[in-house]
N, C-alpha and C positions, 0 to 999 in steps of 0.2 A: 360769596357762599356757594359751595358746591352743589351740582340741579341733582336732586332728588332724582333713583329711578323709577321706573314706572310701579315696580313692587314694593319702591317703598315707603311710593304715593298711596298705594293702594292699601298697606299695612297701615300708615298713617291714619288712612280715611275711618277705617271699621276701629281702631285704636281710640279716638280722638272720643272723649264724651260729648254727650247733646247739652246746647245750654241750658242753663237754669229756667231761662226763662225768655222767649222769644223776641227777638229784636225788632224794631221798627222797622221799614223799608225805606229807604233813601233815596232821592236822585243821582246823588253820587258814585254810590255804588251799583246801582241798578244801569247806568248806563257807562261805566268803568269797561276796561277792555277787558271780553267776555274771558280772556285766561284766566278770571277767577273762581269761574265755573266748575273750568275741565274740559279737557277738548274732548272731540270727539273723533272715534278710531274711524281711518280714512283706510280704503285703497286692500281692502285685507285679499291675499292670494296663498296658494299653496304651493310646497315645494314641488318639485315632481314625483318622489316618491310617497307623498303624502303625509310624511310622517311632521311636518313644520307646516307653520302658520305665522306669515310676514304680515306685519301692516304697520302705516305712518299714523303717526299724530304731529300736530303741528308742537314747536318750540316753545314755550313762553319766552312772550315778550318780544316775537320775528316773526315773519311768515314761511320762516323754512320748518319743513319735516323734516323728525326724525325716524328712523324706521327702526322696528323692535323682531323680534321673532318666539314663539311659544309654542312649548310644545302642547297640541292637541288634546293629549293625552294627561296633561298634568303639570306639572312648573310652574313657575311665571313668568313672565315677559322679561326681555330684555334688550337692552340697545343694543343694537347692533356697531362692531367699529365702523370706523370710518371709512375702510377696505372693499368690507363688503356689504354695505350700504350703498356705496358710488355706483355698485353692478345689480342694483335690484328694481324689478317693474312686477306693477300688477297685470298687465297685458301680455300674457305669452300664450305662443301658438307652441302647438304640438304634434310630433310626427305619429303616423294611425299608429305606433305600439306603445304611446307613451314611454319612448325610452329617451328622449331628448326632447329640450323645450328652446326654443327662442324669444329671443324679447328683447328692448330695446330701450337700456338706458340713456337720458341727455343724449341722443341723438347716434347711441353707438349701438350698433347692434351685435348681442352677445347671446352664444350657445353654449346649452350645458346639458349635460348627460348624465342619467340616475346612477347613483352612488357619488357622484363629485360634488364638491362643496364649491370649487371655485367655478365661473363661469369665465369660456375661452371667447374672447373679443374676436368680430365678425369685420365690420367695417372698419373703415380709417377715417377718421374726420377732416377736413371740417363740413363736410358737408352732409345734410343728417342721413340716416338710412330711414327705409319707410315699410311698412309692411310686411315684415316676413313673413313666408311660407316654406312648410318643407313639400317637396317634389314628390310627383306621383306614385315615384321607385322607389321615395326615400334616400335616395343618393345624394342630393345634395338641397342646396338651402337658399331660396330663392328673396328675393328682396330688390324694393327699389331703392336707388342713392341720385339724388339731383334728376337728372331726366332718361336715366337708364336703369333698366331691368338688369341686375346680375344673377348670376348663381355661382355657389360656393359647391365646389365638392367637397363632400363628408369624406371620397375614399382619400383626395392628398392633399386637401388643401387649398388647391388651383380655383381661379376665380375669373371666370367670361363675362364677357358682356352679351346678353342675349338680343338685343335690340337697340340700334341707334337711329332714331327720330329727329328728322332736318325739315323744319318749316319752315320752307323755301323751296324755290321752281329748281328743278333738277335742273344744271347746270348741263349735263351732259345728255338728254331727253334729244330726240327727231328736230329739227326747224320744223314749226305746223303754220306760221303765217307765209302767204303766198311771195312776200319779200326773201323771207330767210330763206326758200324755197330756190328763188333766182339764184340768191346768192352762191349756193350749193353750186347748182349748175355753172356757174359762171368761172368760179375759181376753185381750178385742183386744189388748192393750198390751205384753203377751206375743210376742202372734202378729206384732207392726209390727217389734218387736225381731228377732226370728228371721229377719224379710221384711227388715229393713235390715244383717242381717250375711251373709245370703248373697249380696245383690246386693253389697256390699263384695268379698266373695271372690271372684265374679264378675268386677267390675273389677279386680282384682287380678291372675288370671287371663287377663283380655283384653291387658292390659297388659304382661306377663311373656314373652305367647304374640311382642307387638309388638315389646318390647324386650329382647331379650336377655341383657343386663346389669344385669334384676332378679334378686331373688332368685324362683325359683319357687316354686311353691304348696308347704307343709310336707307332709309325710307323718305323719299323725298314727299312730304306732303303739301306740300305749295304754303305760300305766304298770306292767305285769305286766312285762316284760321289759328288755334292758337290749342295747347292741350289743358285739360281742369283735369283730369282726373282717368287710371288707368289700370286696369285689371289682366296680369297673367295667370295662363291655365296649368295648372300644378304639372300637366306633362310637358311644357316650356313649347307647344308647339303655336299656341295661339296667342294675340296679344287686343285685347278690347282698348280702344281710347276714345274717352269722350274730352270732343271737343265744345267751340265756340267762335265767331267769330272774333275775329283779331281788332284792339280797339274799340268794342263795343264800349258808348257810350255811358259814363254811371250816372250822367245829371251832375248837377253842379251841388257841391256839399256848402251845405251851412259850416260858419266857423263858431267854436266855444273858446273863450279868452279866461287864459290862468293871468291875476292881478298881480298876486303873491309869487314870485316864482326865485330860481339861484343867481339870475343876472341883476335883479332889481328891473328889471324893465314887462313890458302886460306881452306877453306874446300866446299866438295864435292856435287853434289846432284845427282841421278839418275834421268835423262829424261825416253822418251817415246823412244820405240824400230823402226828401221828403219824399212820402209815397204818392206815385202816377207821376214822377218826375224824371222815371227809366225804369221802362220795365226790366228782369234780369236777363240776363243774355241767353236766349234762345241755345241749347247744347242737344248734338248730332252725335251719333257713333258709328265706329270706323271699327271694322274687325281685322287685323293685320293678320295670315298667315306668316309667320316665320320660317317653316320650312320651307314653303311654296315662294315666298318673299312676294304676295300677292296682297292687295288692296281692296278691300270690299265696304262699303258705306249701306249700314244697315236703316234701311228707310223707318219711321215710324208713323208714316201714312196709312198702313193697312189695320191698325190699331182700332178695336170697337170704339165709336163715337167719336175720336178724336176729331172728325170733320162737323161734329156739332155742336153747337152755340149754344150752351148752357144759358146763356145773359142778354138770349136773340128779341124779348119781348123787353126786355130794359132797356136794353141797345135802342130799339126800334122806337121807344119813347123816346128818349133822348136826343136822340136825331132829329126828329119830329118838332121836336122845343127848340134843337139850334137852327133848325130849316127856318121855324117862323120867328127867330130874333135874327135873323136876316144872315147866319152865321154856317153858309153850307159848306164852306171849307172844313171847319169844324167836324160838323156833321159828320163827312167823307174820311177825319179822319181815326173815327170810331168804328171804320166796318171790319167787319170779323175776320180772319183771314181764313181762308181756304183750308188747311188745318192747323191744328192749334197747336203754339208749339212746347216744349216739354222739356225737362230737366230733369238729370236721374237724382233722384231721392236719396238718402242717405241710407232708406234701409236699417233704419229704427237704431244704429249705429252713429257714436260721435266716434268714429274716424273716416276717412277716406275711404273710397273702396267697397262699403259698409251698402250703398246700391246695385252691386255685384258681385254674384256671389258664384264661382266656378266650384261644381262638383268636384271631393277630390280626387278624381280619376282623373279630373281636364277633358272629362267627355264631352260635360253638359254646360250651360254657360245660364243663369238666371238676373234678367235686367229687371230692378222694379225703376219706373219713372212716372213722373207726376209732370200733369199741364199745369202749365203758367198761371192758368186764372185759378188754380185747386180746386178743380170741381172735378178731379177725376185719379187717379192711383192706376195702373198696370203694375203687374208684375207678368212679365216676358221671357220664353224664353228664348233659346235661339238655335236656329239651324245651321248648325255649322257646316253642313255638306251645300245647302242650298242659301247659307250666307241670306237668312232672314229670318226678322223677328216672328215668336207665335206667340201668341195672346194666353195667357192662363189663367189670368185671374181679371177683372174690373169692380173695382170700387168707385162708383158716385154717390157724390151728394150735391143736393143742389144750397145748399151753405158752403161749407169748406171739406176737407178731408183732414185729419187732425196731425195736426203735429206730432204728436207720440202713437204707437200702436202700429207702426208699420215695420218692425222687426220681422225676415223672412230668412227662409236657407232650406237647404237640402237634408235629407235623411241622408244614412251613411251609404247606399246602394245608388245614392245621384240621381233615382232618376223617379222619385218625389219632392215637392216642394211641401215646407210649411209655413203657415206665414197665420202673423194678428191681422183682424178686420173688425171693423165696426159696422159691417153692413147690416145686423141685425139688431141694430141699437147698441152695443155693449163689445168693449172687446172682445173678442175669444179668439180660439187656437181651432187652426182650418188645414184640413193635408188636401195637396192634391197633385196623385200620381201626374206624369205630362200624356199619359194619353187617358186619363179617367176623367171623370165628374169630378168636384170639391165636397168634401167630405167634412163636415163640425165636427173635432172632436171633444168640446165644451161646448153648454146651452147655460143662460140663466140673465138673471137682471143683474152682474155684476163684471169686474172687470178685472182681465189679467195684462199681468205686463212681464219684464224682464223673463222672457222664456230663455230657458238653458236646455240644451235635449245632453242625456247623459253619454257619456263618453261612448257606453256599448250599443246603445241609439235605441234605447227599450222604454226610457220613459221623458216624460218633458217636466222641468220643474219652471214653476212659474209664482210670481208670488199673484197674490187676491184678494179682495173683500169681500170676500163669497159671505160669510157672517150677516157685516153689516159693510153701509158705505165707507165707514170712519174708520175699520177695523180688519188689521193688515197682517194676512199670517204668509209662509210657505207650503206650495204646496205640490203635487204631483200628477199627471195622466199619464196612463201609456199611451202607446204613438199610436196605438191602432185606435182610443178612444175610450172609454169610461168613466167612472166614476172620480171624480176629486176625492184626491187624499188629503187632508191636513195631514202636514210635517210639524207643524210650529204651532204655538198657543200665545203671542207674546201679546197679539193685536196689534200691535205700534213695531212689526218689521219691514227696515226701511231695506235691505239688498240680503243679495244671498251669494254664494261662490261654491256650485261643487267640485269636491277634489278630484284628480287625476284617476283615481281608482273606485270611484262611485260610490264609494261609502260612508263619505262626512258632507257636510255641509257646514261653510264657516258663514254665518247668521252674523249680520247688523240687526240691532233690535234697540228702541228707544221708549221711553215712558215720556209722561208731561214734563218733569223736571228734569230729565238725564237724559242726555245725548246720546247720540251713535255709541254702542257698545258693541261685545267681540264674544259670540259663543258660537260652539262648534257640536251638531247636531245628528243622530246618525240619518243619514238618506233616505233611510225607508219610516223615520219617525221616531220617534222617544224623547226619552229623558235629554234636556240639555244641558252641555257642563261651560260655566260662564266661565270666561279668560280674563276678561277687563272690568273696571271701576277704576274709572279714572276721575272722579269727580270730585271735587276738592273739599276740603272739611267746613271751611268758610261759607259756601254755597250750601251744603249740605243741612249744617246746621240751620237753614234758615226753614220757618213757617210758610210753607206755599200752598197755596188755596188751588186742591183738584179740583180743577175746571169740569162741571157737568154737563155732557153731551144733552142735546134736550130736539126734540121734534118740532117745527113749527109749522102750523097749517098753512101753506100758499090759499089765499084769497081769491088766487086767478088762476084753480084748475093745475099751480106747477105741484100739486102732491105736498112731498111732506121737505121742509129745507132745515138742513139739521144746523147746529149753530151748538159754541161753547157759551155757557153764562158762569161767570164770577161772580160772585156774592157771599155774604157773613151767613156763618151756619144758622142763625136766626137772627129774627128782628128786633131792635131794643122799642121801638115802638109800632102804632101804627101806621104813621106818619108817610106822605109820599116822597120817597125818595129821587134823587139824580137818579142819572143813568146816560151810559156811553157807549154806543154801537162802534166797534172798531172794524173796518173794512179792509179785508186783505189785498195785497196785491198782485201782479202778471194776469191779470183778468183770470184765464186756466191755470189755479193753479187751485190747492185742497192746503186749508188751515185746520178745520176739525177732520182730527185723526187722535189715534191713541198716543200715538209718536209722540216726538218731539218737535216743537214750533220750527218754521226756521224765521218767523218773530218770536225767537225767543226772548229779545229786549219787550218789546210791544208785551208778551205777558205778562214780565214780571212788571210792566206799567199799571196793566190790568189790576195785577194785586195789588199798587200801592193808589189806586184810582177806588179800591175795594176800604183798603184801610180808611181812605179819605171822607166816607160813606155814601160813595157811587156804588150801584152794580154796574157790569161789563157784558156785552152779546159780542160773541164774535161769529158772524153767519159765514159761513158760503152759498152764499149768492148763487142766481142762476148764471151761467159761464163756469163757474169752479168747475175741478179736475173730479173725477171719481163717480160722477152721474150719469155716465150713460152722456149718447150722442147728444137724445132731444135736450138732454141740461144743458152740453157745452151750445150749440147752434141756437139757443131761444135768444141770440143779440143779433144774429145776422142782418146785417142792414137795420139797426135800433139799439148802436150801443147805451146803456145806461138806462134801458125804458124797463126792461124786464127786472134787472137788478131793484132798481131804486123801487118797483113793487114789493120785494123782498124783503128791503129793510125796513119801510112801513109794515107789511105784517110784521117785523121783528119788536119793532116800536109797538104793536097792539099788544104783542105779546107780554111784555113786560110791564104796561099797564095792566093790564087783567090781571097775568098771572103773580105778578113780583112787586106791585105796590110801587111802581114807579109813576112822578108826576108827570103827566104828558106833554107837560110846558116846559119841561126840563131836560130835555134829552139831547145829547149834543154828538158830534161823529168826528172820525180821523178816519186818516190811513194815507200809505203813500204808496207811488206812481199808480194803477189803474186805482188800486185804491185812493187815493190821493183825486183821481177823477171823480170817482162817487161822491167822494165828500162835496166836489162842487155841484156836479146833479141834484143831490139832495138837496141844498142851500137854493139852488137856480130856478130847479123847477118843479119843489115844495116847497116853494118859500113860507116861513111860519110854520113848519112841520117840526123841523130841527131848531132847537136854540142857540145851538154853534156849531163851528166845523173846524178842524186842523184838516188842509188837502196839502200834503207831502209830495213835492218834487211830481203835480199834476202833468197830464195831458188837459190841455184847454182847448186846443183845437187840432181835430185829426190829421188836414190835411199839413198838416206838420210833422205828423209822426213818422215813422219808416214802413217800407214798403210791404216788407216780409210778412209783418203782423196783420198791418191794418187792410191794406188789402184783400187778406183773404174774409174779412168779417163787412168791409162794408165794399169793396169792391175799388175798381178804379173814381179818385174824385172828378175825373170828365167821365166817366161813363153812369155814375152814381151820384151826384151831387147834392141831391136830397140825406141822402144815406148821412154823410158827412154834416150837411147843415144838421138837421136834428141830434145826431151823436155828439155833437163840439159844445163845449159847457159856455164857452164866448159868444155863443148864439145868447143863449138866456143872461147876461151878465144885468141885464134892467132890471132883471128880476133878483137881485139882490138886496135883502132886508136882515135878513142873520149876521152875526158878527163872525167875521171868517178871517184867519190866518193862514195866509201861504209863504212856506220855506222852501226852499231849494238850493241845492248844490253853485255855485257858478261854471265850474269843468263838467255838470252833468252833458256826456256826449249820446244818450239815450234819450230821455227826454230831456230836452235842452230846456234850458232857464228862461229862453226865451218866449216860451209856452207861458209861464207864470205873471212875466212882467208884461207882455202882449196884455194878456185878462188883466192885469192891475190898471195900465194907460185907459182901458175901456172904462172901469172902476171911478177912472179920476175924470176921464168926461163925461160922466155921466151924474156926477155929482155926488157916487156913494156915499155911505158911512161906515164907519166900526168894522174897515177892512186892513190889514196890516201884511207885510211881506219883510220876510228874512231871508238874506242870503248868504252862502256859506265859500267862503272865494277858494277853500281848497279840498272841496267834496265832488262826486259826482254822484251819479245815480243812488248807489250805495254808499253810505257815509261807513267811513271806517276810523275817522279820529273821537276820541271820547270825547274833547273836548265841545264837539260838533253835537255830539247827539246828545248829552247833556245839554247844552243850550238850545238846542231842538225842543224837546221835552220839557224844559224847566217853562217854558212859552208857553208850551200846549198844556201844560198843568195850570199857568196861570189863567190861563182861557177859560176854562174849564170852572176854574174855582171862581171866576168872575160873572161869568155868565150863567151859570147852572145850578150854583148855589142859591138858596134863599136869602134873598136883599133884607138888611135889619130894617123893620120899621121906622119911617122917618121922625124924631125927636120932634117936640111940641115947638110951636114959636116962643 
């Protein structure tokens, strides 16, 4: 059958009548692969003169995208050939007049210039291109390819190498040991050698300086070190590279075994190393003059606080306890070091480069970098006459610094910075010239994220929950500071993209039951005109129960913790009902929003857990996304203490407020969610009458580094932190009937997390605990077949344990 286009999916959709009369809800279908939904619009970008509007949705039935285009103005969508689909990205950079954009499809990088439809191909493969920028002059077109910087001129074509990096001892360097030294002296023949390879290099040199289109002279950096990661300055005169040392150890990786696999035999994979099993590799920066062909190593010693020990009174206990278990090696090798050392950031960016951000003049050069133990954030800038860092900004916290929120960059004049911080509880939008004070140009109890500043550098758009916590619009400041503008009214917008000419905004926006969608907005606010509905007639037509945002009082001082409840528009009696707290997962991350889930299977469980005559609480918990600092930090060293308060007031709640029986209340969720469930069970035993814990963390010091680390610290520096956080500590305390499933390829949280806590389970003598394993899943299950059998369990649980038992019949 020929695939329907997108217009006329969409004619379809509004075409199609509602049924008669609403249909059941099914396992079947409810955990079918979600193409029967309707995807949702990925990746949307603008053309360069503004006048198009490109974005992917995925294929039914594949994981490949297709990419469509629409005009802004009016149309509908449509596929795009297969031509000029091959040459399209949503990541393109642009020269200051917006007259050409670069960008880089499967790994080629292509330029195109306003008025052209086709775009002219940059690099040659196979090896990818990375990064483009256009050059200071606008002349030509800079980009990295494997471990060199090139540039492309705009005026003919011609393409240099602006930098070759050899990590290794110059070959041709002085004798400096007092042997080579003799040796010199000893024999002419020696010395004709040394006098005929520098005059080589020499000509090399004269030649490179003549012609352009040589390679220039190498940069010998010696063999001790190794590059991650490297930033050119748009005037091609400077070259920043952050290194690491070479070989740094990763610790030794756990292996996950596929049973199932194409040879018929069980083979192996390496996961990710447990945390405090290798710290990450300590990274240094080197600022290369290219003109000067000069070597400069920018210290990050003179950095505020960096020579202080956030962790000096934990430390000092701890040492203390291995000193008197007779263990002073140990002890000794917990001491702090002298400074601490640091890695650049990403710079609130997933690319490379995204912790470096060169003004586009190539005047100015801003490094943000984060210490090891995350208890501190710089953003630096750098003196590039005096080849040394200066301090602009510090962010500490004595928890963590957060993961999201560290987006930073230049105004268009270079020689201001702006950047997110949560130093005031909440993120907000901070300028700060290089020789002024830091200036808020946003205050409030709410939080911004994805800042874009607009192309003529006059305003910042950023999306917010300035409203409420759950409720997510666009919006705008100027650079100098003011008042928030709402742009958008959607609540539930999930990204935003403004166009080349600062007049539109192409808006992701999503409800409870509808995915990412595609409308295009004017900049300064109004009316929006929708592009997409892509959501299928089958899905549509179905009865789904809006989920009611609801307040819950914290019992312990945490305010107000908001939560979704499912439930029947009334009661058929008085009677006390079940009921099912579903816990979300990634610890930070936000499930009540207006948006759309991305458990969206888990909701529509919701509803058939509603039909069933359960109600549903879906909370965020203290650690969720969207609260403010003190929400995410209240686990710091006590994962699960703060939360699992939470869900008991959730559970008071629905007794008081919703008629539910309190001896009935049972919980899921997977990965940290999937952890709660066992907290609840371990150490409230008799609170909960059941639990599904999905693809758990059982015990921390098992998890990876990145994460856990920054919440409960190192496990030889913290070990406390780690015993009370690990749900295998409490496993005696098991009385509830509990099922845990998991993946077998899960390389995130490993399987072995789950069956570790089942062996403890069986010597301990439990009961009425069960374990499912899935041999070709991982973290994320992505076969229907999986998560169907997933769920058809946790429904039996459910209906076994939390429904009312029939009276037992007479003898």
């Amino acid at each position: 059958m020929r695939r329907l286009s997108l217009a006329a999916l969409v004619a379809l959709a509004f075409a199609t009548p509602v049924l008669q009369a609403a249909q059941p809800l099914d396992l079947e279908t409810i955990m079918a692969d979600p193409d029967w939904i309707g995807q949702p619009v990925e990746q949307p970008y603008w053309s360069l003169d503004s006048r198009h509007l490109y974005f992917a949705l995925k294929h039914d039935g594949s994981p490949v995208r297709d990419w469509y285009g629409v005009d802004p103005a009016g149309g509908h969508p449509a596929l795009l050939p297969a031509r000029q689909a091959a040459a399209v990205s949503s990541d393109q950079v642009f020269d200051k007049d917006h007259h050409q954009a670069a960008f880089i499809s499967h790994g080629v990088l292509y330029l195109q210039a306003a008025g052209q439809t086709a775009a002219r191909q940059i690099s040659v493969p196979p090896e990818p291109a990375q990064r483009p920028q256009f050059s200071a002059d606008g002349q030509s077109l800079q980009y990295l390819q494997g471990d060199h910087w090139l540039s492309y001129s705009l005026h003919d074509g011609s393409t240099r190498v602006l930098a070759v990096l050899k990590f290794a001892d110059d070959p041709g360097a002085p004798a400096s040991s007092e042997l080579a030294q003799q040796q010199l002296q000893l024999f002419t023949t020696l010395r004709q050698i040394q006098a005929d390879r520098k005059a080589q290099d020499g000509a090399r040199v004269a030649l490179a300086e003549a012609d352009p289109t040589r390679s220039p002279r190498p940069f010998w950096l010696g063999d001790k070190i190794e590059a991650v990661d490297s930033a050119l300055s748009p005037d091609g005169r400077w070259l920043l590279l952050v290194v690491q040392p070479k070989g740094h150890a990763d610790g030794k990786a756990p292996f996950v075994t596929h049973y199932v696999t194409d040879s018929g035999y069980a083979e192996s994979e390496p996961a990710r190393t447990y945390v405090g099993r290798a710290d990450p590799a300590p990274q240094s920066l080197i600022l290369l003059d290219l003109a000067q062909h000069q070597v400069w190593p920018l210290t990050t010693s003179d950095l505020p606080g960096i020579k202080d020990d956030p962790l000096a009174a934990l430390r000092a206990q701890t040492q203390q306890a291995l000193r008197a278990k007779g263990e002073p090696a140990q002890a000794e090798a917990l001491k702090a070091p002298a400074v601490r050392p640091v890695i650049v950031s990403s710079g609130g960016r997933e690319i490379d480069g995204g912790g470096m951000q060169w003004s586009r003049d190539g005047r100015q050069l801003a490094i943000e970098l984060r210490a090891i133990d995350n208890k501190d954030r710089w953003i630096a800038s750098v003196d590039l006459a005096g080849h040394r860092l200066v301090s602009q900004h510090r962010l500490t916290d004595k928890a963590w610094i957060n993961w999201s929120f560290n987006d930073f960059g230049w105004l268009p004049d270079g020689r201001s910075l702006w950047f997110l911080s949560e130093q005031d509880g909440y993120s907000q939008l901070y300028l700060k010239p290089l020789q002024g004070a830091v200036k808020a140009l946003t205050h409030g109890r709410f939080e911004l994220s994805q800042p874009q500043l607009s192309h003529d550098g006059r305003w910042f758009y950023v999306l917010s929950n300035q409203v409420a916590p759950y409720s997510y619009d666009v919006y705008r400041v100027a650079v100098n500071g003011g008042d928030l503008q709402r742009l958008t009214s959607y609540q539930g917008t999930d990204g935003f993209v403004l166009s080349p000419d600062d007049r539109s905004l192409a808006v992701l926006h999503s409800s409870a039951y509808v995915p990412s969608q595609l409308s295009v907005v004017p900049a300064a606010g109004g009316a929006p005109h929708e592009l997409t509905d892509t959501v299928k007639p089958a899905y549509r037509q179905r009865s789904w129960i809006k989920p009611q945002i609801v307040g819950i009082p914290s019992s312990h001082g945490a305010g107000t913790i908001y939560a979704k409840f499912y439930g029947p528009a009334t009661r058929a009696d008085g009677s006390p009902r079940p009921a099912v707290i579903f816990i979300h997962g990634a610890g930070y991350l936000q499930d009540v929003t207006e948006g759309y889930s991305p458990y969206f299977r888990e909701q529509m469980f919701n509803n058939l857990l509603v039909q069933q005559g359960f109600v549903v609480l879906d909370m965020d918990y203290r650690a969720s996304a969207g609260y403010g600092r003190d929400w995410r930090t209240a686990i710091y060293r006590q994962m699960g203490h703060p939360e699992l308060e939470d869900l008991e007031d959730g559970k008071s709640w629905l007794v008081q407020h919703q008629g539910v029986d309190p001896k009935r209340v049972g919980v899921y969720g997977g990965s940290y969610g999937g952890f709660m469930t066992l907290i609840a069970l371990l150490r409230a035993p008799g609170e909960f009458a059941a639990g599904a814990a999905l693809r758990p963390v059982t015990d921390w010091n098992d998890y990876n580094h990145e994460y856990t680390s920054n919440i409960l610290n190192d496990p030889q520096l913290d070990p406390t932190a780690y015993a009370i956080s690990s749900p295998i500590q409490y496993a005696d305390h098991l009385q509830d009937p509990l099922l845990i499933e998991h993946g077998l390829i899960d390389n995130n949280v490993l399987a072995s997390d789950s069956i570790r806590l089942y062996q403890r389970f069986v010597e301990l003598h439990k009961r009425n605990f069960w374990i499912s394993l899935y041999p070709m899943e991982r973290h994320g299950f992505v076969h229907p077949d999986s998560w169907f059998d997933e769920y058809r369990r946790i429904d039996e649980l459910f209906q076994t344990w939390l429904k009312p038992r029939p009276a037992p019949t007479g003898s």
